[in-house]
PABA-55863 format. One record per atom (N, C-alpha, C): x, y, z; residue in one letter. Coordinates in steps of 0.1 Angstrom, whole numbers, plus 5000, padded with zeros to 4 digits. Layout:
<atoms>
XYZA;...
</atoms>
This chain:
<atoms>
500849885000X;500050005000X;500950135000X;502050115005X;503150245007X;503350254991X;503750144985X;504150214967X;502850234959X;501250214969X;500450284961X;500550424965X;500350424977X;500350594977X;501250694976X;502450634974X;503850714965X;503450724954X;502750614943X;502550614929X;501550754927X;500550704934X;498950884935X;499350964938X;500750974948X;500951114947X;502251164935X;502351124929X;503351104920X;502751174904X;501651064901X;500751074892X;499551144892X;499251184904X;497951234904X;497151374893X;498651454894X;498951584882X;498151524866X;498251394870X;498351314850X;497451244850X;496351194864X;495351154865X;494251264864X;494351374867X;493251514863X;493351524848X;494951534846X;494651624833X;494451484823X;494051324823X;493951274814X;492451274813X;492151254829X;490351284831X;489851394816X;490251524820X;489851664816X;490051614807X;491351554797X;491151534784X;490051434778X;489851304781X;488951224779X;487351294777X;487351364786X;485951454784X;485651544777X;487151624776X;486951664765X;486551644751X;487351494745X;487751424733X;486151384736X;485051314743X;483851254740X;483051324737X;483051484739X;482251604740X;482651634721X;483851624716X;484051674706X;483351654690X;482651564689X;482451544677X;480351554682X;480051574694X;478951594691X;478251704693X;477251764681X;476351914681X;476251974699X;475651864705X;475051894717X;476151984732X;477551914723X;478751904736X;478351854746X;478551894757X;478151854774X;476751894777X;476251954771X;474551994770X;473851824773X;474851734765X;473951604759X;474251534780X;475051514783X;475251504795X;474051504809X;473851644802X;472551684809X;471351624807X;471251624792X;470151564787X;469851424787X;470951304788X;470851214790X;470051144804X;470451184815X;469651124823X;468451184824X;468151294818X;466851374822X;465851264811X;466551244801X;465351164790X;465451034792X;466150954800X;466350824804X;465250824816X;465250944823X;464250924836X;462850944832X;462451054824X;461451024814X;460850904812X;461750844801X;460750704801X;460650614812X;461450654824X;461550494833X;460550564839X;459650734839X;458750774847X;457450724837X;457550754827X;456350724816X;456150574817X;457150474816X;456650364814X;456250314829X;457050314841X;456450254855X;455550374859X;454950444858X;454250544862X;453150534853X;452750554843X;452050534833X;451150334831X;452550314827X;452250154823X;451750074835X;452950104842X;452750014855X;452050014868X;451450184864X;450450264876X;451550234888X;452650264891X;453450294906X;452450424909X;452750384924X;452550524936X;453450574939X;454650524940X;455750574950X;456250704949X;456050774959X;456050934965X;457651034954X;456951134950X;458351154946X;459251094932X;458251064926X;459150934919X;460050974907X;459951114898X;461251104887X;462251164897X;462351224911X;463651204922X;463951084926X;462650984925X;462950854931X;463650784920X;463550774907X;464050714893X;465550824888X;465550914893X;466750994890X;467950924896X;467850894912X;468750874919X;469150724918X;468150594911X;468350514909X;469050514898X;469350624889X;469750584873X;471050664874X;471250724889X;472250804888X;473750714894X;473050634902X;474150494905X;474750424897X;473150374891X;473450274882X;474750324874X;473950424861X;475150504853X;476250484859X;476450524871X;478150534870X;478950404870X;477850334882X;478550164885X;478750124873X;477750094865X;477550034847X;478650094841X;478450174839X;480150294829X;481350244837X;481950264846X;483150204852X;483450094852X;482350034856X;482449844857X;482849794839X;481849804835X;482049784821X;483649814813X;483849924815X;484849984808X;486149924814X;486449924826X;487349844832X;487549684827X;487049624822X;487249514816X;488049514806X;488249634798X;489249654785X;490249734786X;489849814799X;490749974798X;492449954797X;492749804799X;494149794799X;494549814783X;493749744775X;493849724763X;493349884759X;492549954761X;492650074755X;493750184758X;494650154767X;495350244768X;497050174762X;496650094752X;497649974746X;498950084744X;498550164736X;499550264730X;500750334740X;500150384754X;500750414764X;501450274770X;500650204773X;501750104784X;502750074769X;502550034762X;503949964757X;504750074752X;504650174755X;505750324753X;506550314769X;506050394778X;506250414790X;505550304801X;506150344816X;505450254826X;504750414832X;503650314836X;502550394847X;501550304852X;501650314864X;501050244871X;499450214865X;499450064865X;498050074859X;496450104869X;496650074880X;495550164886X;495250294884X;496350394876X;495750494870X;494850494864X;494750424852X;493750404845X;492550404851X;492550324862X;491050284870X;490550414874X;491550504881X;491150684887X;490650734873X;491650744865X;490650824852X;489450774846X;489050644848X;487750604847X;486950604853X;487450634864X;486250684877X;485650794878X;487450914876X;487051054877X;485951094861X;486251044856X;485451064840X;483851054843X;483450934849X;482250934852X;481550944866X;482451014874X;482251064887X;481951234881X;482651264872X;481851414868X;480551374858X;480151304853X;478651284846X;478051244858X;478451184875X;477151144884X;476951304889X;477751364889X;478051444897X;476751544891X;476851564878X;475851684869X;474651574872X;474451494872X;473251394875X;472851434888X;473951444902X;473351474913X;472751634911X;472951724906X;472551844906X;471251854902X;470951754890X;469851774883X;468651714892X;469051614900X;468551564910X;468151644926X;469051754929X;468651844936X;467651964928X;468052014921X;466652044910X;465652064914X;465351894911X;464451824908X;463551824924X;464651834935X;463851814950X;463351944954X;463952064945X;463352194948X;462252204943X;461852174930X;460652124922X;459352074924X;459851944936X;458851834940X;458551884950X;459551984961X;459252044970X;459551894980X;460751834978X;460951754988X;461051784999X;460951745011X;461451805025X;462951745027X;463551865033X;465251855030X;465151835047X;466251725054X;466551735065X;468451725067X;468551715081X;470251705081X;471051625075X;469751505076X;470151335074X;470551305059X;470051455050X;471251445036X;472651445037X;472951505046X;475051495046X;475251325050X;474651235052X;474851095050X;475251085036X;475051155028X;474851135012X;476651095008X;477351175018X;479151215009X;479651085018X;479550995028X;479850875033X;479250755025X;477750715020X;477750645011X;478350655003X;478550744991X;479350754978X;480450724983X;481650744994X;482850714995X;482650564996X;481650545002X;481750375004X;481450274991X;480350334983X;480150324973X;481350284963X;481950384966X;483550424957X;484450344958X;484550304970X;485850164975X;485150044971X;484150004969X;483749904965X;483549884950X;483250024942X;483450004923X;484850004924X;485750074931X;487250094927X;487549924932X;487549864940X;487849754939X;487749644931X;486049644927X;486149584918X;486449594905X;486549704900X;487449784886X;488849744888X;489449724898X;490949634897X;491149524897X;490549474905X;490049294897X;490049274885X;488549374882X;488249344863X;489149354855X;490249464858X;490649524847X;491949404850X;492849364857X;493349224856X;493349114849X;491949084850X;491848954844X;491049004836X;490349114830X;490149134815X;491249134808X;492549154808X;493949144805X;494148974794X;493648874805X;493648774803X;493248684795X;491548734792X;490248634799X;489448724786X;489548714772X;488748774761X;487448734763X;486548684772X;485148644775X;484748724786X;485548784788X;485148834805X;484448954802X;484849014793X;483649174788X;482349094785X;482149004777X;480548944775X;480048864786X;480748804794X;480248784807X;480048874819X;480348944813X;480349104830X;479349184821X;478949224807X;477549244802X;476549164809X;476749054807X;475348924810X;475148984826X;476048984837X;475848954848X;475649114854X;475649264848X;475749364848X;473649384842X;473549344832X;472049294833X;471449244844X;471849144851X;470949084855X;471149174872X;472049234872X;472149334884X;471449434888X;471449514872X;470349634869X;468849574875X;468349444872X;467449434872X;466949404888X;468249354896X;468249334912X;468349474915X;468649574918X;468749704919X;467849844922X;466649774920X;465849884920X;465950014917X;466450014902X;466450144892X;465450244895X;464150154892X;462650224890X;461650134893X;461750104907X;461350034918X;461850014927X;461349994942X;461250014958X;461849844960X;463249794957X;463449644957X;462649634977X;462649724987X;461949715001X;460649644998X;460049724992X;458049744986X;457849584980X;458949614965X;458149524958X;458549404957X;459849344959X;460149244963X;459849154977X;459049034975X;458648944983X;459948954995X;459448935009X;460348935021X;460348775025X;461848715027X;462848775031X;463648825026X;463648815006X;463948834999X;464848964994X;463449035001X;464249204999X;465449255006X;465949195018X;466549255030X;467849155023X;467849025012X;468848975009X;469649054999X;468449104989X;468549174979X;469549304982X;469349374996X;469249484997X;470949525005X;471149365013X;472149425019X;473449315013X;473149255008X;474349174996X;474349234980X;473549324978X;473749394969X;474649544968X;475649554969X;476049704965X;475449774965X;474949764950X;474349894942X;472649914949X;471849784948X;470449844956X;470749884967X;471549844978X;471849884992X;472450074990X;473150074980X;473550224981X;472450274976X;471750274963X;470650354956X;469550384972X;469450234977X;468250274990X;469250364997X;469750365000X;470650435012X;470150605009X;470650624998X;470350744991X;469350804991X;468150704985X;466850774980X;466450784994X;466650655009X;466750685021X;466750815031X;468150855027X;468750995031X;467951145026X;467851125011X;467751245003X;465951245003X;465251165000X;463851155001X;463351155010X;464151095021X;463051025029X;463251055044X;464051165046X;464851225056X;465251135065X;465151005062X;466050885073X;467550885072X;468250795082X;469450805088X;470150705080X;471250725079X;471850555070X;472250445077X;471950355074X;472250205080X;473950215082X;474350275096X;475650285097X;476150135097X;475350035102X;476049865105X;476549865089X;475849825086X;475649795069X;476649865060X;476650025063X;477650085053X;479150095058X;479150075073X;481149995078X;481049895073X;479849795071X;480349645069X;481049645051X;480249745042X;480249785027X;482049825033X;481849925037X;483249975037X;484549905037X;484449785047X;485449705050X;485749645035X;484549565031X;484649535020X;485249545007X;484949675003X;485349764997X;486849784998X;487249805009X;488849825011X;489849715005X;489049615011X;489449425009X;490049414997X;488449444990X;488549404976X;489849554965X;489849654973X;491149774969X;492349674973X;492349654982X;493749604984X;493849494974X;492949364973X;493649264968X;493549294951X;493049414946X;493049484933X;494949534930X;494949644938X;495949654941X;496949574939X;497049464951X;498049374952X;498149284940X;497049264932X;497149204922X;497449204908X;497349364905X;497149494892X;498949504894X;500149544907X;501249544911X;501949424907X;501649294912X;502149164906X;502349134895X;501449174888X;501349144872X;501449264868X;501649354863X;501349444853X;502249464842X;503649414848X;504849384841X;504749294827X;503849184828X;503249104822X;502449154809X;501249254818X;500449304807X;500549354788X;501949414791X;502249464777X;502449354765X;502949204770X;503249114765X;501849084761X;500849054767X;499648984763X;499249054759X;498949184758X;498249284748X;498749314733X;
</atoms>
């Protein structure tokens, strides 16, 4: 852990400005620029409000804040998770020039779509002045989940990106099993409500992503407190899986250039 945190602070200068560039370069060839950013989850929440609101007659109190905050997780988990399965191979050109630590890569994929959750959370504050949510203290819970949240994608993003290195099936298999997660998750639905008990409470706290999305919609909606057991237990986790990312992305990485 000592030659990780010599390496961040070392690189960290080259971890912003590769971020800033990346966002730049995705913004560049489209009419909309960063406008579309904005627009993307706003018209994604749309139909998840039109079709379960409409189609599916939901009640639940609040609900394109309730379907915002669910699509604002997902997005980022989905985008990191995903991308991390190749990112060794997309940054082919660099590693076989120079060395750089490859959990860089992982920060620039994080920070890239930690600024699209970020305009996502704003639009979502918005949205609570709008609805006329009731705002209590029990929102500043909000910046302890996300960190927790954050040690547990970043761990598993060094895993992935490892044995995506390896393992040319592992991007269509982390698709298949990234589906069927969204769908455990409660995007745009209450997995508490609508999922049969005991089910939900398995759903809820062996799940990451639905345990952070409730935590959230929890905190920010619903002026409740966060499951402090639950989010040290995530946290521990989370570290676990950083370190043995780490420990494992360090071991090998030497390697990597060869198999790419």
């Amino acid at each position: 852990m000592q030659r990780f945190f010599k390496d961040l602070k070392r690189y960290y200068r080259y971890i912003l400005y590769a971020s800033k560039s990346e966002l730049k370069s995705e913004v560049s060839y489209s009419y909309l620029n960063w406008i579309w950013w904005v627009l993307e989850p706003v018209l994604f929440m749309l139909i998840y409000v039109f079709v379960v609101r409409i189609v599916f007659r939901t009640n639940e109190k609040y609900f394109p804040v309730f379907v915002l905050i669910g699509q604002m997780v997902w997005m980022y988990f989905n985008r990191t998770v995903k991308r991390s399965v190749k990112i060794v191979k997309s940054y082919r050109s660099v590693i076989t020039k120079i060395y750089v630590p490859k959990f860089v890569f992982t920060l620039i994929n994080m920070l890239v779509n930690s600024f699209k959750m970020a305009i996502s959370f704003m639009i979502i504050i918005v949205m609570m002045l709008v609805s006329r949510v009731p705002l209590t203290w029990n929102v500043l819970y909000f910046l302890p989940i996300v960190i927790v949240l954050n040690f547990v994608i970043f761990g598993i993003c060094m895993i992935l990106m490892h044995y995506g290195v390896y393992i040319g099936d592992l991007n269509n298999l982390i698709n298949v099993l990234l589906r069927f997660i969204f769908y455990l998750s409660g995007i745009f639905y209450s997995v508490k409500n609508r999922v049969p008990a005991p089910y939900n409470k398995f759903v809820l706290k062996l799940n990451p992503i639905a345990f952070s999305i409730n935590q959230i919609r929890e905190v920010l909606i619903y002026g409740k407190k966060a499951d402090l057991r639950f989010l040290a237990i995530w946290f521990v986790v989370g570290l676990l899986l950083s370190i043995v990312g780490i420990w494992k992305v360090y071991k090998n990485e030497n390697s990597y250039a060869k198999v790419i």
